[in-house]
N, C-alpha and C positions, 0 to 999 in steps of 0.2 A: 423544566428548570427556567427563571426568570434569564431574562437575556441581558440583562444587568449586571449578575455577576463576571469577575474576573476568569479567567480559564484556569489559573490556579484553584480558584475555589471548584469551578464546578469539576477540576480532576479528583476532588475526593467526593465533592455533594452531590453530584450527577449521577443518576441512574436510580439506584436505590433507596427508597422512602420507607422507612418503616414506619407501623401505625404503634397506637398506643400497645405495651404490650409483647413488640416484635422484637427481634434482637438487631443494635446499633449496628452490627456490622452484616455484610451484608452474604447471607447464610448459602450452605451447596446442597443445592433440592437435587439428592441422589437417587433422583426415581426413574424407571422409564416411562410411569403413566400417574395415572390423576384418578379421583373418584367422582364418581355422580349420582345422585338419585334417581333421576330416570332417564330412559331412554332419550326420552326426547330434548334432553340438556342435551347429550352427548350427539345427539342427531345434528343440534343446532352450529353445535362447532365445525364438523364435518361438514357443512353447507357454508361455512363462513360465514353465518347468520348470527354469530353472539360471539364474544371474546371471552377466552378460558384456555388452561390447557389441558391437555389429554393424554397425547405424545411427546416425548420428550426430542424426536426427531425431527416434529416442528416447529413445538417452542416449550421454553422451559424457564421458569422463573430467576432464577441465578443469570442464565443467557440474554435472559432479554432486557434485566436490567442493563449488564454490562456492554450488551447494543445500544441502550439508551442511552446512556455515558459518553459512547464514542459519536452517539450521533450529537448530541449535545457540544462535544467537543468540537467539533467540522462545522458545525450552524445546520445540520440537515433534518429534515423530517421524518426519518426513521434508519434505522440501519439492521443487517443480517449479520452473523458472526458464521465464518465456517472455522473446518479444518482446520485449513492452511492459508497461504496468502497465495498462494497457486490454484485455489480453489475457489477463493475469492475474485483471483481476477476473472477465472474462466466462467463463473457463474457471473459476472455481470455483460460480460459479451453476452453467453446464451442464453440468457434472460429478455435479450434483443434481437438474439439473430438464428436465423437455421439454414439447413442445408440451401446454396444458391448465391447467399449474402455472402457481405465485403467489408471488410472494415480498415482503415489506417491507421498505422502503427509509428509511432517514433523507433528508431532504429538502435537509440540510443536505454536501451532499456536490459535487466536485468536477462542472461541467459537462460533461464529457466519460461520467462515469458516471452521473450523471443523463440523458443522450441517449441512454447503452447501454440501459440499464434500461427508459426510460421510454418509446422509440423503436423500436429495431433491435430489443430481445428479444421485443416486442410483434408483431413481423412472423414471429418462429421462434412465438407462439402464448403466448409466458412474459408473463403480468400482473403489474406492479408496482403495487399501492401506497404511496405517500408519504408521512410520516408527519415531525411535527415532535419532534425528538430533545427537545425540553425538555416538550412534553406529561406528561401523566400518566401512571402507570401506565395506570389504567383508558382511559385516552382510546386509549393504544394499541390493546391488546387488541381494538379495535375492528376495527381491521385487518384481522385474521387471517379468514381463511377452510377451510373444509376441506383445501382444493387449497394451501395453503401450505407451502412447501418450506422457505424460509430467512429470515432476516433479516440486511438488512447495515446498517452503517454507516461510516463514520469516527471513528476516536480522536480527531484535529482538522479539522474540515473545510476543506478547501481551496474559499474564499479566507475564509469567513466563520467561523473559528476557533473553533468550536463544539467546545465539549469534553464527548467522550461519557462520558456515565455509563453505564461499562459493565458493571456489576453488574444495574442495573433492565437494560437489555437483555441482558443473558444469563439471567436469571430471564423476561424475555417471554421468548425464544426457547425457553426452557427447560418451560417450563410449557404452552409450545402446540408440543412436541415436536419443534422445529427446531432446525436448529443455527445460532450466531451468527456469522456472516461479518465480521469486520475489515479495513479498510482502516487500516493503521499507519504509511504514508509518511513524514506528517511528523514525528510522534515518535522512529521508531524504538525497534528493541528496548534502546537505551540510554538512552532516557526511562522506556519503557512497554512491560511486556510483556502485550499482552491475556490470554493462557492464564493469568496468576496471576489475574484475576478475575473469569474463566468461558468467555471467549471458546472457540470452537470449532477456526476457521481462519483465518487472518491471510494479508492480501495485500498485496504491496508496489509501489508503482511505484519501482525500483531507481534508474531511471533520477536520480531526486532525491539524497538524503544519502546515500544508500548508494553512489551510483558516487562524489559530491564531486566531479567533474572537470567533468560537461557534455561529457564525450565516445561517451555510447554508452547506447544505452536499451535498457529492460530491466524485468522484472517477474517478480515469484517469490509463490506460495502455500506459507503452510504451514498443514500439519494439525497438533493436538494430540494427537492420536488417543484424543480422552476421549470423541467423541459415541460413543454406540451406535447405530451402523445398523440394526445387527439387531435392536434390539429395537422397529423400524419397520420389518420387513421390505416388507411392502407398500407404504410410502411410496417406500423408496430400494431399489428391487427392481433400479437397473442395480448396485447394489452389493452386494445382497445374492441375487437370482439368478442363472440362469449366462447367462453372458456368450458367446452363439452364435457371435458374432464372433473368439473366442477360445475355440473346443472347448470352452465351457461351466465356464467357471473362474467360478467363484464366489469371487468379489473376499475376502469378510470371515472366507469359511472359508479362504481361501490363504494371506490378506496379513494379517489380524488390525489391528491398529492403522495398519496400512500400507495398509488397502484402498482410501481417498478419493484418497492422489496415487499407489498406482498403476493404479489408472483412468485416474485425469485423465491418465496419463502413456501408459500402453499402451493405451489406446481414443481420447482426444481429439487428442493430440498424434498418436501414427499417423495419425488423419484430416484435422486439420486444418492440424497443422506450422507452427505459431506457435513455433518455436524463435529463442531465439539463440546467436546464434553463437558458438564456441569463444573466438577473439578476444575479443568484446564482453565474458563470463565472465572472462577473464585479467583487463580493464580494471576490471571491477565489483570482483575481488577487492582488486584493486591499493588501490581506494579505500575498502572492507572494513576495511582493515588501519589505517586511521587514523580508524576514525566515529566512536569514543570521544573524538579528541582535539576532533576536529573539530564535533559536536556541542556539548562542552560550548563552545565559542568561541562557535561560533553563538547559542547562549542568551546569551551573556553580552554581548554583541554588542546583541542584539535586546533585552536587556531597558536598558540604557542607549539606545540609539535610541526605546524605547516612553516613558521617562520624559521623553525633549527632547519629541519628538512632543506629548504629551499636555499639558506644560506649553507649548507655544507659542500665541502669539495666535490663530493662522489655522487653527489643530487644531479642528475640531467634535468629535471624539473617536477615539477609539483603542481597536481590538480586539486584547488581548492579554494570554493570560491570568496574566501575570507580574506583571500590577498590579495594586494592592490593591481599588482598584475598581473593576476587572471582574465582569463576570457572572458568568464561571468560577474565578475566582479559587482558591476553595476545593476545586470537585472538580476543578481540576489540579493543588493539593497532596495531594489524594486518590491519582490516580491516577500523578500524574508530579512527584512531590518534585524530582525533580531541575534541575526546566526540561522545556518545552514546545518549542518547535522556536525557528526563527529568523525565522519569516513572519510580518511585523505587517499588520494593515491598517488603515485608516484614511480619512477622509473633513475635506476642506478646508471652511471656512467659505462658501466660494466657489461649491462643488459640483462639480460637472461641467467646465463652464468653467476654472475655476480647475486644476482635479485635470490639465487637459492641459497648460494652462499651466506647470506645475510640475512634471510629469512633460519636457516637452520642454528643461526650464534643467536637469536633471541633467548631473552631468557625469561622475563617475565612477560610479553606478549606471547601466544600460543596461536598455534599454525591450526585454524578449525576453518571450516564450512562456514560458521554460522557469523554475522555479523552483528554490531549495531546491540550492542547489549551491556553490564556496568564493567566488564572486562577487556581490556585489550588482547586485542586478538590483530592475527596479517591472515592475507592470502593470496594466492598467484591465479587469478582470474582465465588468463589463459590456457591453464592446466588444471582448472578446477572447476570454477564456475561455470564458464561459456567454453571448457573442452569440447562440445558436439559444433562448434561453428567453426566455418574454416576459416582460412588465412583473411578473406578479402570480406567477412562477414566480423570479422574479429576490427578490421580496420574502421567498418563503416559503425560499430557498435563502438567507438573509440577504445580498443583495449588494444594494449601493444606487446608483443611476446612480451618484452622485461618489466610490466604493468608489477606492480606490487599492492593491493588493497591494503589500509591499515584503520583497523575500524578502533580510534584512540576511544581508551576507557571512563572509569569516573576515578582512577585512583591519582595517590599525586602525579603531578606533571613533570619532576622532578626527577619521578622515577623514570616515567615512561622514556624521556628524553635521556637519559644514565644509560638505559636498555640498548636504546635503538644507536648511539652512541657507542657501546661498544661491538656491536652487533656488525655496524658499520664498518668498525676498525680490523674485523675479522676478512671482510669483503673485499681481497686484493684480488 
């Protein structure tokens, strides 16, 4: 895709090219396999010796346009689609790292990835430590250990909208020779693209703005392909060694800027086959093709709902970095001039109490799991999201018992603020 175009344009023209003859939109190849004439085509792909597909569980034409799309969209040189965005994160760590290894983690990041990290990858042998995104430089650094492989964060954290400054963490990661891992969900590459201010590789959980619908989950990595592995050969040697598992292909001298997703694509997905599905890919582009419009609503949406919120009586206050007295205020004119996402949160005079109260009088917001999609939706982070953290893991991840997530929709704003309005008034 010319790097010319607008991100508007390249959310619908990206990815998929048909030739003379093919169908304008972009088709769901529901196959699990592929045909050949002889063996030795099929041989060739199996060695990673010629490009084609075969299996659908490692690549599949519908999939990998809509990886090209997203990589497109980020500025990166290739991208992988999983599952989930839980699936996504975890396969761009272990794509780097194995039993022994360390990696650093902003603290401030979604419960689900906090329990990956600080939990499950703790049992494959991989140590996280934790680290508060507004610390110091130096405070960081402290972190780091020899066996450290990568650093991740979030651009906004989910639920506690921590906006990363991500220049100091691409310079930490940079300087103790890792590369910097991004979680970009709720921004999106229509807010924020991490590679314009160091980031390494960028993960998404699809499942959120990028599908828009709420019908089909989903997760994509991309590389930028600026780190140099090889000039860590030792560090990242399933990258820059050969690969026994594959006749000894040597990832960085095959695939050059392409080496990190195809690893992650021909060594992890062969083994572990966290794919989705063809269909799922058709639905994620579907909603692709409108994230420009649909973003900018959501901001617009969210920053009118953050100003009722913040001025109402029963508001203790409001995180969101659209308002002038926020915390982030400034480095989300830094990083994302344009608007920040559509996810406020917030906490009632009442607390707890009160926050369920006020949650149960909604009427057209809907109390769900899932965020960040064309419908307004709440939820109580403390008793849902990040319930497996405790008291002083729930502090350090900025969520407060009476935390209220509200992920404002794309409908009028009229309504949503009528809603939460009288919802409010219920909330004695």
């Amino acid at each position: 895709m010319s790097k010319g175009y607008e991100i508007e344009t390249k959310c619908i023209q990206s990815g998929w090219k048909p030739r003379k003859g093919e169908p304008r939109v972009l088709p769901i190849y529901q196959s699990t396999t592929f045909k050949y004439d002889t063996t030795d085509e099929m041989g060739k792909l199996f060695d990673l010796e010629d490009d084609g597909y075969f299996y659908t569980r490692l690549q599949n034409p519908t999939n990998d346009a809509v990886a090209a799309k997203i990589a497109d969209l980020e500025g990166g040189v290739a991208a992988m689609l999983t599952s989930s965005g839980q699936a996504a994160n975890f396969y761009a760590i272990f794509n780097i790292c194995e039993a022994g290894d360390h990696i650093v983690c902003a603290n401030a990041v979604y419960g689900g990835t906090f329990n990956l990290f600080g939990v499950t990858m703790k049992k494959l042998g991989i140590a996280c430590t934790f680290v508060n995104p507004d610390d110091s430089y130096e405070e960081l650094c402290k972190a780091f250990r020899p066996n450290t492989k990568a650093v991740f964060a979030e651009t906004i954290a989910n639920p506690a909208l921590v906006v990363l400054d991500i220049e100091k963490f691409a310079r930490l990661a940079h300087e103790h020779e890792v590369p910097l891992i991004v979680d970009n969900t709720f921004a999106t590459p229509v807010n924020c693209r991490p590679f314009e201010w160091g980031a390494d590789i960028v993960t998404h959980s699809t499942t959120k703005y990028m599908d828009g619908h709420a019908m089909q989950v989903g997760g994509a990595i991309v590389d930028s392909g600026n780190f140099d592995w090889a000039a860590y050969g030792d560090k990242y040697h399933g990258l820059t060694k050969p690969d026994e598992s594959y006749h000894g292909v040597v990832y960085t001298e095959r695939f050059g800027k392409a080496a990190y997703i195809t690893k992650a694509t021909a060594q992890l997905m062969r083994d572990l086959g966290s794919i989705p599905s063809p269909q799922n890919c058709f639905l994620l582009n579907v909603g692709l093709e409108t994230l420009f419009l649909r973003v900018e609503r959501h901001c617009y949406n969210a920053q009118k709902v953050a100003e009722f919120l913040n001025a109402h009586e029963k508001v203790a206050h409001v995180n969101y970095a659209g308002l002038p007295g926020d915390k982030y205020y400034e480095v989300a004119k830094k990083y994302m001039p344009k608007g920040t996402c559509g996810v406020i949160s917030f906490e009632l005079k009442g607390g707890r109490e009160d926050a369920v109260k006020f949650m149960d009088g909604l009427k057209l917001a809907a109390i769900v799991t899932h965020v960040a999609d064309a419908r307004t939706s709440v939820l109580h982070p403390a008793s849902h999201t990040h319930r497996q953290m405790n008291d002083q893991q729930l502090k350090e991840a900025g969520v407060s018992p009476g935390m209220i997530r509200l992920s404002v929709g794309i409908e009028n704003v009229n309504d949503i603020i009528e809603d939460l309005k009288q919802a409010l008034e219920q909330a004695e």
